[in-house]
C-alpha positions, 0 to 999 in steps of 0.5 A: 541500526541498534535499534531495529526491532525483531518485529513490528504490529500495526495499530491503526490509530484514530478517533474510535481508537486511540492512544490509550486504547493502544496502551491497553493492547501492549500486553497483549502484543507482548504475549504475541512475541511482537517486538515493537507497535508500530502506529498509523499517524499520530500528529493532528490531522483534520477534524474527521480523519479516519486514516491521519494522513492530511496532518494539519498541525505538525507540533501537536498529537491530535488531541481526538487520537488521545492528545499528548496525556494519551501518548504519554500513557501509551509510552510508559504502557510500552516501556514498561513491557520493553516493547518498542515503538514505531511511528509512520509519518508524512513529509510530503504532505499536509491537509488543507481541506478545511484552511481554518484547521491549518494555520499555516495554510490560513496564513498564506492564504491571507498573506500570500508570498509575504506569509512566513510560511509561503516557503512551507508549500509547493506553490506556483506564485508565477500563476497569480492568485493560489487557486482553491477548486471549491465552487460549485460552478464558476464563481460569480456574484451570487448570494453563496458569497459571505462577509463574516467578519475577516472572513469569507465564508462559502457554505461551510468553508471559511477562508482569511480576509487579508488586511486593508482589503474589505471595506464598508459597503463592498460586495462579497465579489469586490473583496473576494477578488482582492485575496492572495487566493481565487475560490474556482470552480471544482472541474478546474482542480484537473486542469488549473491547479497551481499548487502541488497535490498528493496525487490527484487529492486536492485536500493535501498540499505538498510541503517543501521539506527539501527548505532546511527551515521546512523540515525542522518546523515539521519534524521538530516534534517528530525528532523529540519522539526519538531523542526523549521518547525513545522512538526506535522507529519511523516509517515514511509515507510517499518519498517519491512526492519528495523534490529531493528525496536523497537529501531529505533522508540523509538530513533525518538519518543525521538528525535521528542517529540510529533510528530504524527507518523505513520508506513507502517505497514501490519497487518494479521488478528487478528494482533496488533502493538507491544503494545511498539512501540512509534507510533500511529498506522499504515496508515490504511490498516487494517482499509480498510479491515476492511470497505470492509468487512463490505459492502460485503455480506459474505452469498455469498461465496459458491455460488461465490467460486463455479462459480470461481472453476468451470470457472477458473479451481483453485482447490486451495484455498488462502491459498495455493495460498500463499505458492506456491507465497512465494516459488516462491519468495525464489526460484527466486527473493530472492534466494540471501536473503536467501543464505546470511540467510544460510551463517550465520550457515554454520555448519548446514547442509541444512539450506537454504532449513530448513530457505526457508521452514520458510519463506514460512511457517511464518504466518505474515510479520515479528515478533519482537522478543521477540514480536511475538515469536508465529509466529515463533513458527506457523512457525516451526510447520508448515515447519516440518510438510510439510518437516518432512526431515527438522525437525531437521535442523529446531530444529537446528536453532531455538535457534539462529532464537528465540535469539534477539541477534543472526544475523541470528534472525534479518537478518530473520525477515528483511527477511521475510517481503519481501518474504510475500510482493513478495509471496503474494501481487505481486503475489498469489493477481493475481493468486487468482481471486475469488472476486478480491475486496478482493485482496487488500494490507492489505486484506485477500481474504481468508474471504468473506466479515464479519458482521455488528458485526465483524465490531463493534468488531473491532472498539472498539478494534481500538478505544481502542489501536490505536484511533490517527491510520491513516485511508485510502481507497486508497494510492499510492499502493493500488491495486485499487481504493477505488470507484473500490472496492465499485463497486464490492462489488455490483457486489456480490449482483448480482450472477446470472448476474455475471455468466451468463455475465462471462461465455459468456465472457470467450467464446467470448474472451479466454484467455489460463489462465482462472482465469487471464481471470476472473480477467480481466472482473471483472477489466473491471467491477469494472472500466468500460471502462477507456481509451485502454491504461490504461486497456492495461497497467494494464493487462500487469503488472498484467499478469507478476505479476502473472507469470502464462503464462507470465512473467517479466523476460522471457514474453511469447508474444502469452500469452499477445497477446491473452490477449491483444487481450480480452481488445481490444474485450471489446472495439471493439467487441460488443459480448464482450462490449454489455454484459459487458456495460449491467451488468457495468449499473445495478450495478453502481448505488449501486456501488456508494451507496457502495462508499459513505457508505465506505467513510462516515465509513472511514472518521468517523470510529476511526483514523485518516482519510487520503484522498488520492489525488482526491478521494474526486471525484469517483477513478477508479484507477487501481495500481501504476502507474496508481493510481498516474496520475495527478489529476484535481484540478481546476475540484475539486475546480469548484464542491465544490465552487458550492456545497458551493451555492447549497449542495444537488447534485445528485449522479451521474457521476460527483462525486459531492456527494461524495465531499459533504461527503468528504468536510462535513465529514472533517469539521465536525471532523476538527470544532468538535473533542470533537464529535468523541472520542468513539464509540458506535453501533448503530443497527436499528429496523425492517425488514431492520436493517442488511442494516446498519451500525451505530455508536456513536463517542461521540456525532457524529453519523455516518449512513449508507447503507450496502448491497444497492441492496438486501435493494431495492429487498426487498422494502427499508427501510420500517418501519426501525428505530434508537433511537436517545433520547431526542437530536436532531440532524443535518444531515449535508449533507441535513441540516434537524434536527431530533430526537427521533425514527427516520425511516431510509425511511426518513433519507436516501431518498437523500443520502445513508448515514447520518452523525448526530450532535448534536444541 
């Protein structure tokens, strides 16, 4: 893989910023040492689209993010500066919202299965008519019902009339009932659906890219990026919707030659890739949780698992948190997922309630058989063990569940993905409160923090399997942002503060769900206090993401108005904002030790570092779509243009320190690659030596502070040291040289971090 960069920036690309606006930005990404941009989806999506993800024509760039003038512009823009270009784009699924807007999903439904794109989508014809949940209530003769031409129209949804099917003088009902598709009721879009979603999201349809004729109708215009473009990038969303997603890599590694590229790839922990996938590695969740742990102290757990259990009044742990979540997403949001499961053993009695179990008991997202057969296997044994009724139904369909060949085996896998995804991350990550920095996409809030060594561990084994694998702190679906985290992982320094504050704040402003409670002030301190709307609007998803008081589907108005009522306290109240301003200022400053240490990690750790949108500054980001507001860049340009005159800011509100390690950082892996090719530890000598965490990348040593509160109560540094040898070295953040034994008192007196290179 030639052609993987040293670097990567995420652009966001849409209608308020598009292609050319990008262009106008490669200088500036340039002057910040990232190697390549890395942008959002770029193909047609439908009218509206914020994030670009429901592409609805595969052979154009959406005309409203600049059209192909606009990408042309923005590649000449880039090569021009040598930067390099990456680009995320969807196999799994298209968007049919608005059918008119997708002709391929219009000519199915005026077609049916004589369409020549029926085979494009994952569609159960055996169910009859494709069902399409739009109707208010379930559908009858009313008036709501038009003919318009060839179309039938529903308020604002247009839909084909297929041909010899309307006649003079029939009802609206009367040809309706002649289409390959039948307009039903919204509430059966849980239960009835027959055609493959992206997880619950009826809106986007699954495509059949394992079909060869699929894939290259879909990627035709992707692979001309690559093979004229000079592309050197993919990043690739949601593999495991994928029917056969070992093939489908294999197919574009062949048809891309050496491009870089990437998976959206969550991994449990203790999970690899399939060792055969032709990728690079994933785009970096593990490593973010492998960064977070290493800055919390995990000797803390008891003291926090016991406040959260007395406060909240959880007796559970995550775990069961889990399965509670992913048994409330097969029995409501995916009811329709599993029953198409079931259908396929109708000979097998009570198969649904034996393949519900196995979801809710399977221990990662998906296996890939004949990879990961021991997930399956965990899955069994587990299911039988909590539903010893179901053991035979379970042994009964193991054999075609285990078998490659068999749908149902694929159908499963593509399944339980989605379930994990509802089950865990949008929902047990808002009910599981304890220490909300754990509750991250790609986390494990189960594990309180880890050890300097567990850290090192898991580096030799990333730059052993996956050394090109993408790196990140935040994305555009991380549940906060990367600078949130870092300040609560300060805030697990301060134990006592933390419960004498949230104790009174759960009596000052009740909230009839206490842990929803205790995640709400945690938010508040790990943010601050960012703009009412923004707060209000976080709590409003998270609340409903939860489920447990309110809800998406039937919200309960007194439940969020209490809680609404708490956010509006935090501002207005000052027995509220006083305590909660008082513990945000003793933790800040540690907060931000924390952030600069975990960016300097991820920007030198093995992989390949992706700095998302405007986090060269501090990012209070809450999630989407809070975590994709516009960013400042002539702000960003303003702060490095002064730092290029004056490189040793302060670290204070303005961020201007964390743009120095960024922009160093960068340019040190972008002018000296050769620099970060291994990895050794580094451990210090002396009283202080747990406070850091070090390392060699092959020339590049990275240094930098864990545990920033606990190192001051004990006096600093002191006479702590690292051996550098006989070289000596550059810290390119304070321009000083050193070498030898070199005391950390010194070295880290500016800056909470240093990046060494050799001279």
């Amino acid at each position: 893989m030639a052609h993987s960069p040293t670097s990567t920036y995420r652009l966001q690309i849409r209608p308020s910023f598009e292609l050319d606006a990008a262009a106008a930005l490669v200088d500036y990404l340039d002057a910040l040492g990232a190697d390549a941009a890395y942008l959002s989806p770029i193909l047609r999506s439908a009218d509206g689209s914020d994030h670009g993800y429901d592409v609805v024509d595969h052979s154009v760039i959406d005309p409203a993010r600049g059209g192909d003038a606009g990408w042309r512009r923005f590649i000449d823009a880039a090569g021009k500066r040598g930067r390099g270009v990456v680009v995320d784009i969807v196999p799994n699924h298209a968007g049919v919202a608005d059918a008119s807007q997708n002709a391929a999903w219009w000519d199915v439904l005026r077609l049916g299965q004589a369409s020549r794109f029926a085979r494009w989508f994952d569609i159960e014809w055996s169910r009859g008519r494709l069902l399409i949940p739009v109707l208010g209530d379930d559908f009858d003769a009313g008036n709501d019902l038009k003919i318009e031409g060839d179309e039938l129209r529903y308020f604002d949804h247009r839909y084909p009339i297929a041909p010899d099917t309307s006649h003079p003088g029939d009802t609206p009902a009367e040809v309706h009932d002649r289409q390959h598709y039948q307009l039903v009721s919204y509430h059966l879009e849980q239960t009835e659906q027959n055609y493959r979603r992206f997880f619950a999201v009826t809106s986007l349809a699954g495509l059949r890219v394992e079909d060869e004729a699929v894939f290259d109708a879909t990627h035709a215009r992707v692979l001309d990026w690559v093979r004229h473009d000079g592309i050197i990038g993919l990043r690739l969303d949601h593999p495991d919707g994928l029917a056969d997603p070992a093939g489908y890599l294999e197919r574009l590694r062949a048809a891309t030659g050496d491009c870089w590229i990437t998976v959206e790839k969550i991994l449990e922990p203790g999970e690899q890739l399939p060792t055969t996938w032709p990728v690079a590695g994933t785009t970096g969740y593990d490593a973010l949780t492998e960064v977070s742990n290493v800055l919390i102290d995990p000797t803390v757990e008891p003291r926090f698992d016991a406040l959260y259990r007395e406060l909240s009044g959880d007796a559970l742990d995550f775990h069961e948190h889990v399965a509670r979540g992913k048994r409330t997403a097969v029995e409501t949001i995916l009811q329709a997922e599993v029953s198409r499961l079931a259908r396929l053993v109708p000979s097998v009695e009570r198969a649904r309630d034996a393949l519900a179990e196995l979801l809710i008991a399977f221990p990662v997202y998906r296996s890939y058989l004949p990879d990961g057969r021991e997930y399956l296997d965990q899955a069994v044994t587990l299911a039988s063990s909590t539903r010893p009724d179901l053991a035979a139904t379970i042994a009964a369909l193991l054999p075609q569940l285990a078998n490659p060949v068999e749908e149902l085996c694929a159908r499963f896998q593509q399944t339980s993905g989605a379930v994990m995804a509802k089950g865990v991350e949008d929902t047990a990550y808002y009910r599981y409160n304890r220490f909300v920095a754990l509750n991250e996409v790609g986390g494990n809030p189960a594990q309180f923090g880890g050890s300097v060594a567990e850290f090192h561990q898991a580096q030799q084994v990333r730059q052993r399997v996956a050394p090109l694998g993408m790196t990140t702190l935040s994305t555009h679906d991380t549940k906060r942002g990367e600078d949130v985290r870092a300040r609560l992982f300060a805030l697990s320094e301060f134990g006592d503060a933390w419960a004498a504050t949230v104790r009174g704040l759960l009596t000052a402003a009740p909230i009839p769900n206490a842990s929803f409670a205790y995640l709400l002030w945690q938010t508040f301190v790990g943010v601050g206090f960012i703009d009412r709307g923004r707060m209000h609007a976080y709590a409003e998803k998270a609340m409903r993401e939860a489920a447990d008081g309110t809800g998406w589907a039937d919200p309960d108005e007194s439940f969020e108005q209490s809680v609404h009522a708490a956010v509006d306290a935090a501002y207005d109240r000052p027995e509220v904002h006083q305590p909660l301003a008082e513990l945000i200022s003793t933790i800040t400053g540690f907060g931000w030790s924390n952030s600069l240490s975990q960016k300097l990690i991820q920007l030198t750790m093995p992989g390949i570092p992706d700095v998302y949108q405007g986090t060269e500054l501090w990012e209070d980001s809450l999630v989407d779509p809070d975590n994709r507001r516009p960013v400042d860049f002539n702000q960003r340009r303003g702060l490095l243009a002064r730092l290029g005159r004056n490189g040793r800011p302060l670290i204070d509100e303005s961020g201007a320190a964390k743009l120095l390690v960024v922009s160093r950082t960068l340019a040190a892996r972008r002018d000296h690659p050769e620099l970060f090719g291994g990895y050794t530890p580094i451990t210090g000598s002396g009283a202080a030596a747990e406070h850091l965490v070090g390392y060699d990348r092959g020339g590049a040593i990275t240094l930098a502070t864990r545990l920033p509160a606990g190192l001051q109560r004990r006096g600093g540094w002191g006479s702590t040291a690292v051996q550098l040898g006989d070289a000596t070295f550059l810290d390119v953040f304070t321009g000083r040289t050193v070498t030898g034994s070199v005391e950390l008192s010194s070295l880290l007196d500016l800056l909470p971090v240093a990046l060494l290179l050799p001279q």
